[in-house]
N, C-alpha and C positions, 0 to 999 in steps of 0.2 A: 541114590548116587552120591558117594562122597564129592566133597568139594575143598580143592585145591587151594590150601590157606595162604593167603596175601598179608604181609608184613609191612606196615606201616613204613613209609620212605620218612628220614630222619629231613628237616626242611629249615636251615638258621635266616631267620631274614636278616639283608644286607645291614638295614641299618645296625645291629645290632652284632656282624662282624666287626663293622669301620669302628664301633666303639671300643670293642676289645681290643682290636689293634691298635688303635690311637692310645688307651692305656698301658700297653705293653710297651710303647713306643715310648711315652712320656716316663714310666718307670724304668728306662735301659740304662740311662746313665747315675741313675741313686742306687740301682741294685749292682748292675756289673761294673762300673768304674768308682769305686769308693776311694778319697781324696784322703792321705792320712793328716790334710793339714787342716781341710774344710770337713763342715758336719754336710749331713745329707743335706739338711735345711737348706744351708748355704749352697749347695747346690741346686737345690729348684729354684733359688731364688735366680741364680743365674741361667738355668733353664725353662725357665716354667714361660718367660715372655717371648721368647724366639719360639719357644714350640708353639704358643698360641697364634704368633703370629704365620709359624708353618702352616699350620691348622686353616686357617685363612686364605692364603696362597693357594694350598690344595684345593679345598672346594669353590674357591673362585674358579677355576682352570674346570674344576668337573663338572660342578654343576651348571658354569655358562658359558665362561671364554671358548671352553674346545669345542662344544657340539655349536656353538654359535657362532665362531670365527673358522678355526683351525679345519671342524668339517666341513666348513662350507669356503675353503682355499683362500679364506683371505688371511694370509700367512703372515705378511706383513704388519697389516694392525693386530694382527695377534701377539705378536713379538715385541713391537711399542707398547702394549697395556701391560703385558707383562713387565718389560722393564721399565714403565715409571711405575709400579706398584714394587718392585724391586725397589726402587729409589726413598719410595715414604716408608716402606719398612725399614730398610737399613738406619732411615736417619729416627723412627720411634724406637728403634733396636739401641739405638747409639744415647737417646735418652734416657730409657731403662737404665743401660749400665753406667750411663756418668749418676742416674738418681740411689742407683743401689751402693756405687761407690763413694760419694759424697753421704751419707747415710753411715758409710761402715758395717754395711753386710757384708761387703765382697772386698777383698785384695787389688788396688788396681792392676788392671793385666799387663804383663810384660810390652815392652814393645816389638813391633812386627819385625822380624827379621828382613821381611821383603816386603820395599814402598809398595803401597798398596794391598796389599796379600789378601786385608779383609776383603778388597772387594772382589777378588778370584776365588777366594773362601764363598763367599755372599753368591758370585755367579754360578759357581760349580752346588751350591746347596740347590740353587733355583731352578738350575737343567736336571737336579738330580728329582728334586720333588714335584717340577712338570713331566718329568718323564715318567713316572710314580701313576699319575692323574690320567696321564693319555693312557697310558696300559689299563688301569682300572676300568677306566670310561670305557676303553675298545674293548677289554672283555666282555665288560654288563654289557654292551651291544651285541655283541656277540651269541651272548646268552640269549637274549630277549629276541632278539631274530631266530635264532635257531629254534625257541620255544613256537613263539608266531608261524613258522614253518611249521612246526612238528602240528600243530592245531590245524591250519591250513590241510594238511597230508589227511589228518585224520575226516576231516568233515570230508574231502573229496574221496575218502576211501568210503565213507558209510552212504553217500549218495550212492556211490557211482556201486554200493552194494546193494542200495534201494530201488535200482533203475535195473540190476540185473536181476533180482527178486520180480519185479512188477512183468519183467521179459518172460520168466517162469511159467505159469501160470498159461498165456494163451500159448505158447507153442506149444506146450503139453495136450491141451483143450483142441488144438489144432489138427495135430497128429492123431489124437483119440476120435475127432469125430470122422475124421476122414477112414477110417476103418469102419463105425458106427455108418459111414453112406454104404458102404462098398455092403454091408453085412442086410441092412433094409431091402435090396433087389435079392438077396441072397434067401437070406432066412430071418423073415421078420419077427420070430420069437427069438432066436437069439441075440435080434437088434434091440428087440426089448428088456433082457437080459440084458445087454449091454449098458443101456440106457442108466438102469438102475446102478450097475457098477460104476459105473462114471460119476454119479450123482451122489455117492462114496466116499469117490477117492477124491472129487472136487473139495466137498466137504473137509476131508483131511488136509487139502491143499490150500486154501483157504486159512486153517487156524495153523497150521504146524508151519508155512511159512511165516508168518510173523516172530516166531521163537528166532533167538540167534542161534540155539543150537539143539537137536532131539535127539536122544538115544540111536544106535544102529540098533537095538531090536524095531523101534519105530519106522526107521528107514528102509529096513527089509521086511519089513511087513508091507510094507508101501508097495516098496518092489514085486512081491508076489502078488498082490491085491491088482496091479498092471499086466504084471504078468497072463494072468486069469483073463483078464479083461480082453487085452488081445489075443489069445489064445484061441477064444470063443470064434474069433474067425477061422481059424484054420484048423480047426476039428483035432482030433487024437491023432491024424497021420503027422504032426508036428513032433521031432523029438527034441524033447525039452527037459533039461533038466535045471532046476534052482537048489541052491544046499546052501545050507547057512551053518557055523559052525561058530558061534557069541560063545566064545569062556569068558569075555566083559560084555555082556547082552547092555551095559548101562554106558558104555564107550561115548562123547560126546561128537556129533559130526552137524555139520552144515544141514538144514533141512532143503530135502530135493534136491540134497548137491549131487547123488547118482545115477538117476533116473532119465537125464542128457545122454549116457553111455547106454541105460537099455531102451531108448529111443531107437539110438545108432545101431542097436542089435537087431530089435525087428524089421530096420527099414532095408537095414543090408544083408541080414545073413536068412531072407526066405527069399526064395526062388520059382521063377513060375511052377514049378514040381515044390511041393509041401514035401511028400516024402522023400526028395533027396535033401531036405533042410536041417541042419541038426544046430541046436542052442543049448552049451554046457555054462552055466555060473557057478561061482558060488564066491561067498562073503564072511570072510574070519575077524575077528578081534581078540589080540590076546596081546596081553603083555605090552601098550603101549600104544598099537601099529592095528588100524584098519585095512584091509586088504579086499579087493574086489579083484576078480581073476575071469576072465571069459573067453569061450573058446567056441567057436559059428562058422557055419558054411559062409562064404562070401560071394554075392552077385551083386558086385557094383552099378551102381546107376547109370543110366546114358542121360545122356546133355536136357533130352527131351523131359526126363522123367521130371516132376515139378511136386513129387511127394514131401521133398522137406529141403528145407533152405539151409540144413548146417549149421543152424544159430545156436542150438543146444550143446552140443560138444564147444564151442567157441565160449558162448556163456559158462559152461561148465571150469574150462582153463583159464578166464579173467576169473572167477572167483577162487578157483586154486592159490592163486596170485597171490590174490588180494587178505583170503584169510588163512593158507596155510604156506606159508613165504621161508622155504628153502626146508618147509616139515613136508614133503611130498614129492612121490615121483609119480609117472604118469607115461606107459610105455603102450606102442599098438604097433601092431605090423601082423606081415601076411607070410605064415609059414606052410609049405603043403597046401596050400588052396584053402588053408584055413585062417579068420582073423583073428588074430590074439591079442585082448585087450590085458593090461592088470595096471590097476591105481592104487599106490598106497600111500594111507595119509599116518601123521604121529599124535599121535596126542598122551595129557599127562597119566600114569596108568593107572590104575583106581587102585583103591586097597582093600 
């Protein structure tokens, strides 16, 4: 059976964005604002200490102020640590540029048109680059929650596929042996025939549920090998027919995810008369799309009957769910006195 090739997911770790961004950041204004009166030099020299000091600012705020104050709503001393660490920047900001202008690297800068301005400058940078830190931060929570979920989802879907697998197993053992009683007062060589079919299909049920998934030639082999089995109770006047028709015999499906539905077949579609009972299947794969189709006499059970509890079909539709999620339809009803099941699941199609 070919197998469906998977492409490696492309994965940058974080720290190694924040760098290339911060150097993109710190090159914006030597690349895109060139001074015809200053060299580049001159301008890092004038930028190079306010960016480190932004640099500062930001991961203070991400790494501890927001998830330490701000998420946990004490909003207030959040806002006082910010602004006295506003207050010792601006005044080490304000020594940089007296030390680089006293020095004669830089021009002194014009004066403010409007008293004060630096510090509306200074406050608007500081709402602009906290607000920068709290979207980062809420994203990467974000993420990491949603990932933490997505992990969560998945271990409860493989339990709760571990516990419908382990349900498997005796309901199947349950329904088989109870034909195997009725068959010993009957006809106790074909209870021993029986015996040894069982001891078969057990066998198979045993290693091939553990696989996540076996071929539908496997699974319809399965199918006729039960078939057979219960059949042995109700002699040749049953009419039965199974047709399989595999153009992908190698199609991947569920193991023992059908065999709930011809449970349901035997338990409902024979009737105290054998000979008015009639059981048509059959199982295609082609081109993508598993198909099981069945068509049976129907004698519904009364209240009393206690031959099967229905957990098979119910288990059968949690694991539809679970492992073929919006790849499957699953339709039954009662036309003409007859019940018409047909399940089809998708999968990728071989080549």
């Amino acid at each position: 059976m070919s197998k469906v090739r998977k492409f490696p997911k492309w994965h940058v770790p974080p720290p190694i964005i924040h760098i290339l961004v911060w150097i993109f950041v710190y090159l914006v204004p030597v690349v895109l604002l060139p001074s015809e009166t200053e060299s580049s030099w001159h301008i890092r020299y004038k930028t190079t200490f306010p960016f480190l000091v932004t640099l500062v600012s930001f991961y203070a705020n991400y790494l501890y102020l927001i998830p330490k104050f701000l998420y946990t709503k004490r909003i207030a001393l959040y806002t006082v640590i910010n602004l006295a660490m506003f207050l010792a920047m601006s005044y080490l900001i304000s020594i940089w540029k007296s030390y680089v202008v006293v020095a004669g690297i830089i021009a002194p800068p014009p004066e403010p048109s409007i008293p004060f301005g630096w510090l509306l400058k200074g406050l608007a940078g500081l709402v602009f680059v906290n607000g920068i830190a709290i979207s980062v931060r809420s994203t990467s929570l974000w993420f990491h929650s949603t990932e933490k979920m997505q992990k969560m989802e998945l271990e409860n879907v493989r339990s709760e596929l571990s516990f419908l697998k382990m349900q498997i197993s005796p309901h199947f053992l349950f329904n088989t042996l109870n034909n195997i009683l009725t068959l010993i007062d009957e006809n106790k060589e074909l209870a021993k025939q029986s015996v040894q079919r069982l001891s078969k299909l057990l066998r198979l049920v045993i290693y091939d549920s553990e696989a996540n998934s076996v071929t539908i030639k496997q699974e319809a082999e399965f199918l006729t090998n039960y078939s057979d089995l219960m059949r042995l109770r109700y002699g040749p006047e049953l009419k039965f027919n199974l047709e399989t028709n595999l153009s992908e015999p190698d199609a991947p499906i569920a193991p023992l995810l059908l065999i709930p539905m011809l449970e349901n077949i035997f338990k409902h579609g024979i009737g105290p008369s054998v000979a008015n009972s009639s059981i048509s299947i059959k199982i295609t794969s082609v081109k993508g799309k598993i198909t099981f189709e069945s068509s049976n006499s129907y004698f519904p059970k009364t209240s009393q009957d206690k031959s099967g509890s229905g957990i098979g079909i119910a288990n059968m539709q949690k694991r539809l769910d679970l492992l073929y999620e919006r790849r499957y339809s699953y339709d039954c009803k009662i036309v003409g006195g007859k019940y018409i099941t047909k399940l089809e699941l998708q999968y990728e199609p071989l080549n």
